[in-house]
N, C-alpha and C positions, 0 to 999 in steps of 0.2 A: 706554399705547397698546395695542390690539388686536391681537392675532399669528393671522393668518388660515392655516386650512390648506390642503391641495388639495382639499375640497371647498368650502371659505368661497370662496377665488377664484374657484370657478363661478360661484356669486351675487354675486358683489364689484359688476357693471351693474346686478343689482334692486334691490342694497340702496340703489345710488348713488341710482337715480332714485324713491324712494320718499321722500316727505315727513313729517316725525313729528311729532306731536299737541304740542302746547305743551306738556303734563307731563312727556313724557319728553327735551324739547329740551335740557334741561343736560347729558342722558347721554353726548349725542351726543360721541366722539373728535374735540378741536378737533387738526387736524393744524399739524405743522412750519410753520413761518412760512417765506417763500418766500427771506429771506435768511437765516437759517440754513442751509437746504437748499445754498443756493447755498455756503454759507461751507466746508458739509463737506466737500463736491465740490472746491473749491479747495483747502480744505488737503491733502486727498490726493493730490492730483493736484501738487501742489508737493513730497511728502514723496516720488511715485514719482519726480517728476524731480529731485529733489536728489540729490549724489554725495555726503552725509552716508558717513562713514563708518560711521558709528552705528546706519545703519538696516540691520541686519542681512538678510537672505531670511528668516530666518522672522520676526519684524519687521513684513516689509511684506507677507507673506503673510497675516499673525495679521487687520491692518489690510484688507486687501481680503475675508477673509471676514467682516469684523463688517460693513464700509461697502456693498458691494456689493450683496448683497440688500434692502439699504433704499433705492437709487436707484430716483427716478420720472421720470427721463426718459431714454429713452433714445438723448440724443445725449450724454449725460452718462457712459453705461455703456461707448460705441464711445472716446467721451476715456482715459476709465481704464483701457481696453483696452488702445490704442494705451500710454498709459503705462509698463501694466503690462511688454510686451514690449519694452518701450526701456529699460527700466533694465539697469543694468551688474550691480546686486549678484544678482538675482535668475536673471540669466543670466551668470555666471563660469563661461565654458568649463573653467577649471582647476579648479574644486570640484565635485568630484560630488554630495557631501553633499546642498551648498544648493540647487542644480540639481535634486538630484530632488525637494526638496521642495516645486517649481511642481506638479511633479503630485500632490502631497498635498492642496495648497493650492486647486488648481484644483476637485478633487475635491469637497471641504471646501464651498469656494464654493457649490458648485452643488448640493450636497446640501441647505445650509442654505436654499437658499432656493427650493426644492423643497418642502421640510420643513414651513416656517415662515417664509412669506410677509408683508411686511408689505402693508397694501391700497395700495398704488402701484402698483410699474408692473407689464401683466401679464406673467406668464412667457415669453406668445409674444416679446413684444418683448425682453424681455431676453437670449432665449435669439436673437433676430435681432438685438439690438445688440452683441452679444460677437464673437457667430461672424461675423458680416460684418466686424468691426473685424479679426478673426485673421485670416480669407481676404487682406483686402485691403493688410494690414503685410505691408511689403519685407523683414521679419524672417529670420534665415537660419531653413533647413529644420529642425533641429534645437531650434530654440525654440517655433515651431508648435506641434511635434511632441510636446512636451511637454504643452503647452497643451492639444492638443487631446486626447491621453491622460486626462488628467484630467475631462475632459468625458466621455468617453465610459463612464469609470470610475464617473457617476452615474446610468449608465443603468438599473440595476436601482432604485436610487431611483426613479427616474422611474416606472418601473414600478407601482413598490408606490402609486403617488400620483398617477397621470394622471390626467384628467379624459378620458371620452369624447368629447366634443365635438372637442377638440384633436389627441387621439393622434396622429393622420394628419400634422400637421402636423409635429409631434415628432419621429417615425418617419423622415420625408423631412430634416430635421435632422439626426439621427444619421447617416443615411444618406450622406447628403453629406459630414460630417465621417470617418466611417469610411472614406470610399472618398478623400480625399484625406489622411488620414493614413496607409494605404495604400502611397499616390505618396513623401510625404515619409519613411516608414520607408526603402522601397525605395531612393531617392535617396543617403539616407544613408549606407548601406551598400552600396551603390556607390563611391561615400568613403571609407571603412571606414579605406585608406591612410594617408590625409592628413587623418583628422578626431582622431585623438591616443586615448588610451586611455579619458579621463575621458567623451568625447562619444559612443565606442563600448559602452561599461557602459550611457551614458544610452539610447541606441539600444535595448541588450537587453532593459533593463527596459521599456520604452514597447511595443516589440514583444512583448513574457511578456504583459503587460498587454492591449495592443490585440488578440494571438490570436484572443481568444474571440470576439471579433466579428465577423471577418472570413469571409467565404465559403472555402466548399471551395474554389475558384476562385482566389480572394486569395490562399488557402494554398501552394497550388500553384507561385502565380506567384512566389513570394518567393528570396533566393539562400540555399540551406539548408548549401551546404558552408560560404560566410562566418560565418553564422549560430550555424552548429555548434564552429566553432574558437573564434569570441568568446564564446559560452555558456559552453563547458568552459574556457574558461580566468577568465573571470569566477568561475565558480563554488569551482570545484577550486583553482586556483592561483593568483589575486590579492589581493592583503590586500584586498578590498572584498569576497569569500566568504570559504568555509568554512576556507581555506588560515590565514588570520589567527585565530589561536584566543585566547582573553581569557576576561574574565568572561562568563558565559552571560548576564545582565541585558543588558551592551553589545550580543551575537553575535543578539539575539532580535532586537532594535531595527536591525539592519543590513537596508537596504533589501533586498540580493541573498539574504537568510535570510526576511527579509517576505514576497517574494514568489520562493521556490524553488519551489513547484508549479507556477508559473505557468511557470517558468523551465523545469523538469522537460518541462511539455509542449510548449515549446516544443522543444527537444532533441528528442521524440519526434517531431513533427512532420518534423522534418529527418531522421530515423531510413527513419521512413515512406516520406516522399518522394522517397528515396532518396539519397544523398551515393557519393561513389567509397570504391573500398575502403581506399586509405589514411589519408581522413578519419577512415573510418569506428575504424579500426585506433588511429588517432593519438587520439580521443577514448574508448577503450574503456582505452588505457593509463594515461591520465591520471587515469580515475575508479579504476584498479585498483591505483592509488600511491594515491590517497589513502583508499583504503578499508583498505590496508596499514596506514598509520600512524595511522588514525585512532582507533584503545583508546589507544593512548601519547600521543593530546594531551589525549583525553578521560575524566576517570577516572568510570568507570561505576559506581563507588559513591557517584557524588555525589550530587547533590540533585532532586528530582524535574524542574527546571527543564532539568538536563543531559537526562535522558530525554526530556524535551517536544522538545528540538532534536536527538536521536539521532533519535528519531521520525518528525520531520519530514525528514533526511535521508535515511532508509532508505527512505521513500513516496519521496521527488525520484528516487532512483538507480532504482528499481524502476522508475518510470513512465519514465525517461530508456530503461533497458534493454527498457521491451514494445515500444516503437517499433523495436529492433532485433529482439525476436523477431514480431514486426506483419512486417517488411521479410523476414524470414529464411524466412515462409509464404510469399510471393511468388513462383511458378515462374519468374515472367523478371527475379529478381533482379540476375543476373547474374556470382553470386558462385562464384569457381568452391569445387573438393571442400577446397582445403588450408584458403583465404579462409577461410572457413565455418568451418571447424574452430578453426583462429583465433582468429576473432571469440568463436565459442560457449564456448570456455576462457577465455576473461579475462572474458567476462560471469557463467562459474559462481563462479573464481575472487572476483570481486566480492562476490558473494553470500554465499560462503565466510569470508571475511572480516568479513562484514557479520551474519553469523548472531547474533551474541552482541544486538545490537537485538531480533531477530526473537524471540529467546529469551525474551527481556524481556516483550515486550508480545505477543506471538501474533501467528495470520493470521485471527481472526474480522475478516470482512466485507473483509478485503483480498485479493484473488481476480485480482488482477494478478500480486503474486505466485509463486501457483503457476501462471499461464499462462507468469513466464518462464522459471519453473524446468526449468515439463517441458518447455519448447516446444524449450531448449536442451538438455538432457539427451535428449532422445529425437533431436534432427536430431543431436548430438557420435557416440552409439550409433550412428546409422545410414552416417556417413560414413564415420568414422573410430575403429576398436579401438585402434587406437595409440593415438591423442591420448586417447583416454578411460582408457587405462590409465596414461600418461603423468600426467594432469591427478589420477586417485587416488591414485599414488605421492608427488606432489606435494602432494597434504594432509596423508597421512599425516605426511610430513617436515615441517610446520606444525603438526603438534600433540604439546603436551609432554606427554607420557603421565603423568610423574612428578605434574605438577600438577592430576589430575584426580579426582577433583571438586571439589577444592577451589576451582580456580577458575573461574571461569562464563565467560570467555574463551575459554580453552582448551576446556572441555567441550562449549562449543557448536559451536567447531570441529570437534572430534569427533563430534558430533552430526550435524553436516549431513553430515561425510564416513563415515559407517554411512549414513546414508540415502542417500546417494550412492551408496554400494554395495550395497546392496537392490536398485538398480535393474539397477545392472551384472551385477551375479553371474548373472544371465538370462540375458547373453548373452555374458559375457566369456569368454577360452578356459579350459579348466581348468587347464593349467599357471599364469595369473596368480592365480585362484581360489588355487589353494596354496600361492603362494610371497607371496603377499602379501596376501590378503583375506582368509583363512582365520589367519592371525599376529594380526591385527591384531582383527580379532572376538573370537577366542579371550581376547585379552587383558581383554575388557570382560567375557564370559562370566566367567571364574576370577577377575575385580578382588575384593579383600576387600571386604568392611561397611566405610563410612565412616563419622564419629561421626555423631551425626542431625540436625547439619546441613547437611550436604550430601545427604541420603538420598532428596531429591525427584531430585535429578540424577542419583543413583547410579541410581536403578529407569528414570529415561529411556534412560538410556544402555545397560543393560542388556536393557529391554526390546526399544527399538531393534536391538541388537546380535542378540536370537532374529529379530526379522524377516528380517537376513539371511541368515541361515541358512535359513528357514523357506523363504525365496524360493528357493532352492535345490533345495525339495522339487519337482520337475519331472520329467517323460517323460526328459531326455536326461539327468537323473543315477542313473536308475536302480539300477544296480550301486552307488555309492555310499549310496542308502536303504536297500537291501537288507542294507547291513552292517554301517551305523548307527542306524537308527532306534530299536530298544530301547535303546540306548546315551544317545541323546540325552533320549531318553522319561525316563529317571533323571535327567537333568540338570535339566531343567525341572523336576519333581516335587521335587528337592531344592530349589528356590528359591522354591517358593508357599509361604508367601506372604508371605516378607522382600523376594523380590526382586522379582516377580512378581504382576501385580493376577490377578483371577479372568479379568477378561478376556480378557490375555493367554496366559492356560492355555491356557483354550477354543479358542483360536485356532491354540494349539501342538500341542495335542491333536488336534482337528483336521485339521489339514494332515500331523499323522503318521499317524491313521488314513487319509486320503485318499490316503497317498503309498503305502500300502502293503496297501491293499484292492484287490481285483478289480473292475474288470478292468488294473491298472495291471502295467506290466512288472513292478516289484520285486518286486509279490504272487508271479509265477511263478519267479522267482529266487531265494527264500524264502518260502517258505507258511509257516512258523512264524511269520512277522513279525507277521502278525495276532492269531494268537491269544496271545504275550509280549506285544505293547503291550495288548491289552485285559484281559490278565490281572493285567499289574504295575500299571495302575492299579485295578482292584478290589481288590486286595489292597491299596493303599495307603488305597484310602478304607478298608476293615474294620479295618485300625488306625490310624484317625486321632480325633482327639478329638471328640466329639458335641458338645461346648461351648466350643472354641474359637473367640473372634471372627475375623472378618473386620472389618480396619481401616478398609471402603471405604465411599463416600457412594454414594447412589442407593437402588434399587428391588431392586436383585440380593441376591445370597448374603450373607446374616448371618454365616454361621461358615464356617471354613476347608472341612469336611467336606462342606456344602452345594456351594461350590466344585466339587470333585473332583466331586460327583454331578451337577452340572450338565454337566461337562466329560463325561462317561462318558454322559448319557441325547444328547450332542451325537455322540457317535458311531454312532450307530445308523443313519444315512443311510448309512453306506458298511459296516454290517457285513451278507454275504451273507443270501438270504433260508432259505437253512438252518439256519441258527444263531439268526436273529434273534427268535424265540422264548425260547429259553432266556437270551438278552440282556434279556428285554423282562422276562423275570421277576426274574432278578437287581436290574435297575435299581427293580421295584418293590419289594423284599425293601428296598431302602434308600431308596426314596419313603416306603411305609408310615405313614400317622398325619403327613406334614409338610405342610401340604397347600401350601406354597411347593413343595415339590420335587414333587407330586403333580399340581401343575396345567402346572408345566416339562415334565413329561412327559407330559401328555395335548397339550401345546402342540405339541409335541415331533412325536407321530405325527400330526397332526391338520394339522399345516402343514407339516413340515420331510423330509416323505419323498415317497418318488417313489410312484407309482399302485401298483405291485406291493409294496412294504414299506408304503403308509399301509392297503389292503385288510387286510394278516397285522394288523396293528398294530389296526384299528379294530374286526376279530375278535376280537383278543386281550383288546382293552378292555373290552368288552362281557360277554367270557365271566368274566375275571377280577378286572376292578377295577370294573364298574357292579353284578358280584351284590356285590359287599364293600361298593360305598360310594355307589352309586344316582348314578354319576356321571353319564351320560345321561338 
């Protein structure tokens, strides 16, 4: 028999009415004989109304998508309908399982026969004998609802497979059924009380599902505090989520793990729209227990399946959390200074917790994110120094120092809370600065070599650890650059390049010359500062190895030495223009003959300085290094 697609059903009326030549009349598809047809229809329609114990929901589900797309009449499709939603096994308020697998099934249904049409009846009528049959069953709100989730779950099918002709008609279809599953979401959850646990889970997934379809409008209209309480507890703490932990095979195949993004945004949705603050409080704590315990149900040395569902959990949290920091940009939020503060601690906390994921698989292309990171870190900064200082103390005390690097747990803990403190050290008072930020950095600065392997983590955490220090390098510490900087200049320079990529030099390098060049306070508090930090690193490049590698991938520095010379031609932005002559010569005395470090340094003056040192510099090159080497 012939399996027509969406475009074969366009012409399904020419081919009908077109006659064919006696030679190819044998070809022609002799269809279903009319009591057959009839026999089908009956035995299903006897199998949907049997109370067989036998006939399990997926059973008679299996059975309506094989039979369903092959009916040609559609008074036959509005029977099977009616059927379908009067059966007992299919609808068992007490099983969630088989319950939700109507909207699989329905799905299913409607895909297949979207897909791969047989030539009977057309689409329009089937998709008018189903949905007439669901409008007009006295069926309770919840079964519908079901029903009609799954239909609307083929709408992208539909998409991919319209006929022009139709679309409109489709469109007004969907449209109708989205706007009265809508009604019967709402209804239900209005119920919420007295509909039991199993029909409330059903609720959330039909709503995670139906979202995407609905209008800003719909959005709006919906009860988001109810919403929110049965979400996060569905999620976080019912054995039908993530609370229930098993084999990752079983946990993949869980309906509320199937569809967590959907679920995710639906939480943001109510974040957004806003909820009161002790909803809001009572669902922040809930997801902040179970991101607590969530390394000790799951061991992260498992098997890549465990990572696919760590994954997919740390995208749900995240997205669950922008709609709090979405809500927290809001000036008529209405939250007041402590609220806020709050909120923004158990959401970093979260994350905190949750880093050892992020460690794993990176943030390319996930850019939610770092909106909620900074959105909260920057509003905790601005309200509240207490709680921010409070909330670092509080990492600290969560990270085992003893077990670092060796384990990726703890380290990434550590991880986030150095970067956490990069941010602070900007603004925090200096009393916490050194009785607690400064202990704690230091610790990672002087940590020994670990064996090699752990060495990728060691040099994060490390590097990490110069950043905040580095972030420190600012106007209001003045007095303390002034007394440190060569000091620190030997610490760095001791760790390139075991510890420390070339990168990171340049950047330390860098931020020390900048901290203590003119016109910055420290320069005037110590004027020698300038000329020991540019002097101990020349002298470190004149004895360093000419053929020692550089371990690193890319385009940059080959050997250690190149390194240092790159870092030394990046200074020359901030050394004054009296001096920077006899800089500009130094730097070439160790360019000379490399033409990697030769073209660094015409790169150098040629884009990286300001108008009055690129004029000395452009001079200089001209007079000196184009008679040598016809660079210009």
């Amino acid at each position: 028999m012939y399996r027509l697609g969406a475009q074969g059903r366009a012409l399904q009326k020419q081919l009908a009415s077109q006659t064919y030549p006696a030679s190819v009349s044998s070809l022609v598809p002799q269809r279903l004989s009319q009591s057959k047809e009839h026999q089908e229809v009956q035995l299903l329609l006897s199998i949907l109304n049997s109370r067989d114990d036998s006939h399990t929901a997926e059973l008679l589900l299996s059975y309506a998508v094989h039979y369903f797309p092959r009916l040609k009449n559609e008074h036959d499709v509005q029977s099977l309908t009616i059927a379908l939603l009067s059966n007992d096994h299919l609808f068992n308020r007490l099983n969630f399982d088989e319950c939700y697998l109507v909207i699989e099934g329905i799905k299913a249904m409607f895909d297949h026969k979207i897909r791969v049409s047989q030539p009977s009846l057309p689409l329009t009528k089937f998709y008018h004998g189903f949905l007439t049959a669901v409008y007009d069953h006295p069926a309770e709100d919840w079964k519908k609802m079901l029903v009609l989730t799954g239909v609307l779950l083929s709408k992208p099918t539909f998409q991919d497979h319209a006929v022009p002709e139709t679309r409109g008609y489709f469109e007004q279809c969907y449209e109708r059924s989205i706007q009265l599953n809508h009604e019967l979401i709402t209804r239900c959850l209005r119920n919420s009380p007295v509909n039991g646990f199993e029909i409330n889970s059903l609720v959330s997934i039909a709503l995670a599902c139906s979202l995407i379809s609905f209008t800003g409008a719909q959005r709006r209209r919906l009860p988001h505090e109810t919403i929110m309480i049965q979400v996060i507890d569905l999620v976080f703490v019912s054995p039908l989520g993530l609370a229930n932990i098993g084999p990752i095979d079983d946990m993949l195949k869980r309906p509320v793990v199937k569809h967590l993004s959907r679920l995710a945004f639906l939480v943001e949705n109510c974040f957004v729209n806003g909820v009161k603050y002790p909803v809001m409080d009572g669902a922040l704590t809930v997801m902040l227990d179970f991101a607590f315990t969530l390394h000790q149900k799951l061991p992260i040395e498992g098997q890549a399946q465990t990572w696919d569902l760590l994954k997919s959990i740390l995208f749900g949290v995240v997205i669950m959390l922008q709609g709090f920091a979405s809500f927290s940009l809001n000036l008529y939020n209405g939250l007041k200074t402590d609220e806020y503060s709050i909120l923004s601690t158990k959401a970093i906390k979260i994350l905190f917790f949750l880093n050892f994921i992020l460690e794993k698989i990176g943030t390319g292309g996930f850019q939610a994110y770092n909106f909620v990171l900074l959105t909260t870190i920057d509003g905790l900064f601005q309200y509240s120094n207490r709680a921010a200082e409070q909330l670092g103390t509080y990492m600290i005390s969560h990270c085992s120092l003893n077990n670092i690097p060796s384990s990726h747990y703890e380290s990434s803990k550590a991880l986030f809370t150095i970067n956490y403190f990069e941010h602070f050290t900007k603004s925090c008072p200096h009393s916490y600065h050194d009785s607690t930020i400064a202990p704690f950095i230091n610790h990672f600065i002087k940590m020994p070599s670990p064996p090699q392997s752990h060495s990728a983590t060691y040099r994060s955490l490390i590097e990490a650890a110069h950043s905040v220090i580095l972030a420190t390098f600012t106007p209001r510490n003045a007095a303390i650059i002034a007394t440190m900087a060569t000091s620190y200049l030997h610490t760095v320079l001791s760790q390139y390049p075991t510890c420390l990529s070339s990168q990171q030099l340049n950047i330390a390098v860098e931020s020390i010359t900048r901290a203590v060049a003119p016109p910055s306070e420290a320069y005037y508090l110590n004027r020698d500062n300038l000329r020991e930090v540019l002097h101990t690193l020349y002298i470190t490049i004149i004895n360093s190895s000419c053929s020692e590698p550089l371990n690193e991938q890319g385009k940059g520095p080959k050997t250690v030495r190149q390194g240092l010379i790159c870092a030394l031609i990046g200074t020359l932005t901030y050394i004054p223009v009296e001096i920077l002559e006899n800089w500009l010569n130094n730097c070439w005395e160790l360019c000379v003959g490399d033409k990697y470090l030769e073209l660094q340094l015409w790169k150098q003056i040629s884009e990286g300085l300001d108008m009055q040192r690129g004029s000395i510099g452009v001079r200089w090159w001209c007079a000196k290094a184009a008679g040598d080497r016809q660079k210009l």
